[in-house]
C-alpha positions in Angstrom: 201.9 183.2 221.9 201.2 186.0 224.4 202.1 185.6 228.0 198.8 185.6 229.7 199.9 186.9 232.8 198.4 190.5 233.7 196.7 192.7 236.2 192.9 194.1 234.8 191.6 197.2 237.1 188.5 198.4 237.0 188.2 201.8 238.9 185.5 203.6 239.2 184.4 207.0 240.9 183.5 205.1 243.9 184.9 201.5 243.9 188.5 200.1 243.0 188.3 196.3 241.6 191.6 194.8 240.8 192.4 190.9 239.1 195.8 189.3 239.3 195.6 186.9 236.1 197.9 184.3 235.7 197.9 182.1 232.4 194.8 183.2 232.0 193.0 182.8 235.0 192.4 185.3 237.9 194.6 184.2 241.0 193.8 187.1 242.9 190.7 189.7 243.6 190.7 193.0 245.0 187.6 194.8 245.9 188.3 198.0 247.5 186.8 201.6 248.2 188.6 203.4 247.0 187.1 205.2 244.1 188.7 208.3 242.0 186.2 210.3 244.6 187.2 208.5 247.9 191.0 208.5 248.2 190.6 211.0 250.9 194.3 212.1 251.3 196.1 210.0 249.0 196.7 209.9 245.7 195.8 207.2 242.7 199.1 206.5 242.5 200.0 205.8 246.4 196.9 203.4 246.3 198.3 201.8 243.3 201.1 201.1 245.3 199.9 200.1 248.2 197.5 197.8 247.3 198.2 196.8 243.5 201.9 196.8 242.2 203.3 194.3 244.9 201.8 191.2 242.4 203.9 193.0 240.0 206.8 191.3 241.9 209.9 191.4 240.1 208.6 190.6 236.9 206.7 194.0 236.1 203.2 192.6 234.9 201.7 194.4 232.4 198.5 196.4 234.2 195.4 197.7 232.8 193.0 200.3 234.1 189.8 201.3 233.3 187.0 203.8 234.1 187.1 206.9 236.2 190.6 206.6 236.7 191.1 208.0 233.7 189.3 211.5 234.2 190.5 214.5 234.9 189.4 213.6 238.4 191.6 210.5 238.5 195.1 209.4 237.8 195.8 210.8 234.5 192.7 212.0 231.9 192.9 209.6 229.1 191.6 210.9 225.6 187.7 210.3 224.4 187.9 208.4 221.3 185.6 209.4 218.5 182.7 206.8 217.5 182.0 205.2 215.2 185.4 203.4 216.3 186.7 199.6 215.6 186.5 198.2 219.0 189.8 196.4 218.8 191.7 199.8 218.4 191.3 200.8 222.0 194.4 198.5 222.4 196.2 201.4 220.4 195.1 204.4 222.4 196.4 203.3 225.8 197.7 206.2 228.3 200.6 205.5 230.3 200.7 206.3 233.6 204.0 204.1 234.9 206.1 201.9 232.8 203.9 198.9 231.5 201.0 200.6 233.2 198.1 202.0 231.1 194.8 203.6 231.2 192.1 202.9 228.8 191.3 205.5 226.5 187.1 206.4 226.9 184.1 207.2 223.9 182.6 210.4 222.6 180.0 210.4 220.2 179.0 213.4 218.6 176.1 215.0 216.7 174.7 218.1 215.4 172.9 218.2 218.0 173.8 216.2 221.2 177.1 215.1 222.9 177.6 211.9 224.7 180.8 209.8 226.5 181.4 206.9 228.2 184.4 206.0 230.3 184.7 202.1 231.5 182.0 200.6 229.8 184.0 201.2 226.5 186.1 198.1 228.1 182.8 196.1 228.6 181.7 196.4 225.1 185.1 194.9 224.0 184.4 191.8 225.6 180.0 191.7 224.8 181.6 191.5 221.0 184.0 188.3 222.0 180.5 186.6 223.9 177.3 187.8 222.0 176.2 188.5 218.6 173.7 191.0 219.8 174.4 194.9 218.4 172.5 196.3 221.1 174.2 195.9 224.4 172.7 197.6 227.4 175.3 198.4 230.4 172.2 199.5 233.1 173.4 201.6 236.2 173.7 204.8 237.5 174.2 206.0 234.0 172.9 203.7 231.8 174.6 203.0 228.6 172.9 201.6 225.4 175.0 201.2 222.4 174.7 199.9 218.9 177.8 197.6 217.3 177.7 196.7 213.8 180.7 194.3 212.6 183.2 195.5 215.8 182.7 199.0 215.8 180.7 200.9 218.4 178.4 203.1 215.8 176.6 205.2 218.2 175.8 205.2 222.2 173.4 206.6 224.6 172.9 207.9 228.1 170.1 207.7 231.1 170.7 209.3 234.1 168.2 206.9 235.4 170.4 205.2 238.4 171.1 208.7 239.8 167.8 210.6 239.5 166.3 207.3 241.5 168.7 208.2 244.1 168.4 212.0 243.6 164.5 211.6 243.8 163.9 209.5 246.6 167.1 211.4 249.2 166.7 215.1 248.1 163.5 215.7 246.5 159.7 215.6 247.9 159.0 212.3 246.7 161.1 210.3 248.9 160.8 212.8 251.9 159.9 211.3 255.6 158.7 208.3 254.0 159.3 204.9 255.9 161.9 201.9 255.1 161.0 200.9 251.7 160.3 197.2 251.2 160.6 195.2 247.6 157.4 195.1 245.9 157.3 193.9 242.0 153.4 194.4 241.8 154.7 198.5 242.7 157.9 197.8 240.3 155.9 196.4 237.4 152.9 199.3 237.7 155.5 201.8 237.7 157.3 200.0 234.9 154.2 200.0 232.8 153.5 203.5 233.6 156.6 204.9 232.5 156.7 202.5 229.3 153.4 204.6 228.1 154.0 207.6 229.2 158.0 207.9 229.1 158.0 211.8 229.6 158.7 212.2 233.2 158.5 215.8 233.1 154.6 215.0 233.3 154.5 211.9 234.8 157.1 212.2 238.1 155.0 214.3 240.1 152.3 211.9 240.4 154.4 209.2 242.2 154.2 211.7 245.5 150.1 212.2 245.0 149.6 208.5 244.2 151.3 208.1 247.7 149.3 210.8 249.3 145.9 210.0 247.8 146.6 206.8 248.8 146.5 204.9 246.0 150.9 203.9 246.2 151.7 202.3 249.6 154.1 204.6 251.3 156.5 201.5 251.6 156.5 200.5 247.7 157.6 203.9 246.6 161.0 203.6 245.3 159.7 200.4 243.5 157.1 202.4 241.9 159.7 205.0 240.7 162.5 202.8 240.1 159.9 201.3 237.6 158.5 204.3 235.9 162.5 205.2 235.4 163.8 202.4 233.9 160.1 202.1 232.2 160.4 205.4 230.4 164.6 204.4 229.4 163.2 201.5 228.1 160.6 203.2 225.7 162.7 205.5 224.5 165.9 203.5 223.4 163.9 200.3 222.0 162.0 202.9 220.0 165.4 204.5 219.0 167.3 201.5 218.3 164.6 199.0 217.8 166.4 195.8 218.8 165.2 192.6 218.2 167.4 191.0 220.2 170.3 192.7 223.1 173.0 191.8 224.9 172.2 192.9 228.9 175.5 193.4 231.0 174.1 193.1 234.2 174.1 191.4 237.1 172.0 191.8 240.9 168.6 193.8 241.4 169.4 195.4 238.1 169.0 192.0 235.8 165.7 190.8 236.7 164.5 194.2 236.5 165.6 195.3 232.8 164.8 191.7 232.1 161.1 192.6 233.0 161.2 196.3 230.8 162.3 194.0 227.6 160.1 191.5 228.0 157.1 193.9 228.1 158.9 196.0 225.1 158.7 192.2 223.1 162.7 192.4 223.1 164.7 188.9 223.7 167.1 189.8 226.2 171.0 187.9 226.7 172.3 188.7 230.1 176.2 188.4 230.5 177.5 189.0 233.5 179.6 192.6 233.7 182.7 191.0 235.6 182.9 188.4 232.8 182.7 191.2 229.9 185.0 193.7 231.6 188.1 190.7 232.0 186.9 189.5 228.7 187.8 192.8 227.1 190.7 193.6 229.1 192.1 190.3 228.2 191.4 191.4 224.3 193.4 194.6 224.9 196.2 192.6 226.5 196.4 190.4 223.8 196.8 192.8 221.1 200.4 194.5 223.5 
């Protein structure tokens, strides 16, 4: 029987989250700023030991990393691995970085015409397949990932900027400029959401969120919820119409759950929401079992 005591880090561009799991069961959390773009004048591996390798103690517990710390930003760049791609053979593609510490490798997938990767959620789509029967899992945030699994095997994924151009749009374009603090509003959400469900080509439609505002017809205060709609609106068309699921998996927890809850629902799509935390251990824990 494997020894089920390990150390699962997930560590992103901006974030650093780190478990100490002992037969089995976290013992101790780490939750720390220190993403691949925030180490200021230190390097991955002075945080790693500063923070992370004293649970190590003198038994040298196996650790696994995933996400951004495995660019050519972070630690070490960990290969892309080619889809379609058996889930379970991530386990064989780890990077070493220190002895009996490894980096998950990432995803490409590759067309005639169109390019795509994924770093981290690769790890989260190990565990969906050990908690959901669902082949469409949806891993919403800054760049939102959908993907389709068939039998184990990632077959093909996709990416929305949709998290970042909300930000982009409403801190360095005109449609978030001198406007006032911007208060929840699901009446704003859901117009926006239906909006960008009919009409998902934002080319045409994004301009109109700054003259709905100035012809008054989008309270000032509601515009982010009005955009944050007609974004994740417009995602929403075009995947379900691409992968026409009858059923997904949603990895998602916080502001981001109710709301892709309420884009599948109007898109007649039964949603199962697992919570990321649970799918990123659950597929680190699958990695670590196959050592």
């Amino acid at each position: 029987m494997t020894d089920m005591n390990y150390i699962a880090v997930d560590w992103g561009s901006t974030h650093l989250r780190a478990w100490h799991i002992e037969n089995g069961v976290p013992i101790n959390v780490l939750h720390l700023p220190f993403g691949v773009t925030r180490l200021e004048d230190a390097t991955p591996e002075q945080i790693f030991e500063r923070y992370i390798n004293p649970w190590r103690s003198e038994r040298l517990l196996p650790v696994y990393m995933a996400g951004m710390v495995g660019s050519d930003a972070g630690w070490k760049a960990a290969p892309y691995l080619r889809c379609p791609l058996k889930l379970n053979t991530l386990a064989d593609s780890l990077t070493a970085v220190l002895p009996g510490v490894w980096i998950v490798p990432g995803l490409r997938f590759q067309t005639d015409d169109m390019c795509n990767v994924m770093r981290g959620e690769e790890t989260l789509l190990l565990g969906v397949q050990h908690l959901s029967h669902a082949s469409c899992v949806i891993l919403p945030g800054t760049h939102s990932k959908w993907a389709l699994t068939e039998g184990g095997e990632v077959r093909r994924f996709d990416t929305a900027m949709t998290g970042e151009l909300h930000h982009m749009l409403m801190h360095y374009s005109l449609l978030g400029r001198g406007l006032m603090a911007q208060e929840d509003s699901e009446v704003a959400f859901l117009s926006g959401l239906h909006r960008g469900m009919a009409q998902p080509a934002l080319v045409e439609t994004l301009f109109s969120v700054r003259a709905s505002r100035l012809l008054g017809e989008l309270a000032p205060e509601a515009v982010s919820e009005y955009l944050s709609g007609l974004l994740i609106g417009a995602e929403t068309a075009v995947f379900t119409q691409r992968y026409r699921p009858a059923r997904v998996a949603l990895v998602a927890d916080g502001p981001l759950k109710p709301r892709y809850r309420q884009a599948l629902a109007v898109a007649g799509v039964e949603a199962e929401t697992i919570a990321p935390e649970l799918a990123f251990l659950t597929g680190i824990r699958s990695i670590h079992e196959r050592q």
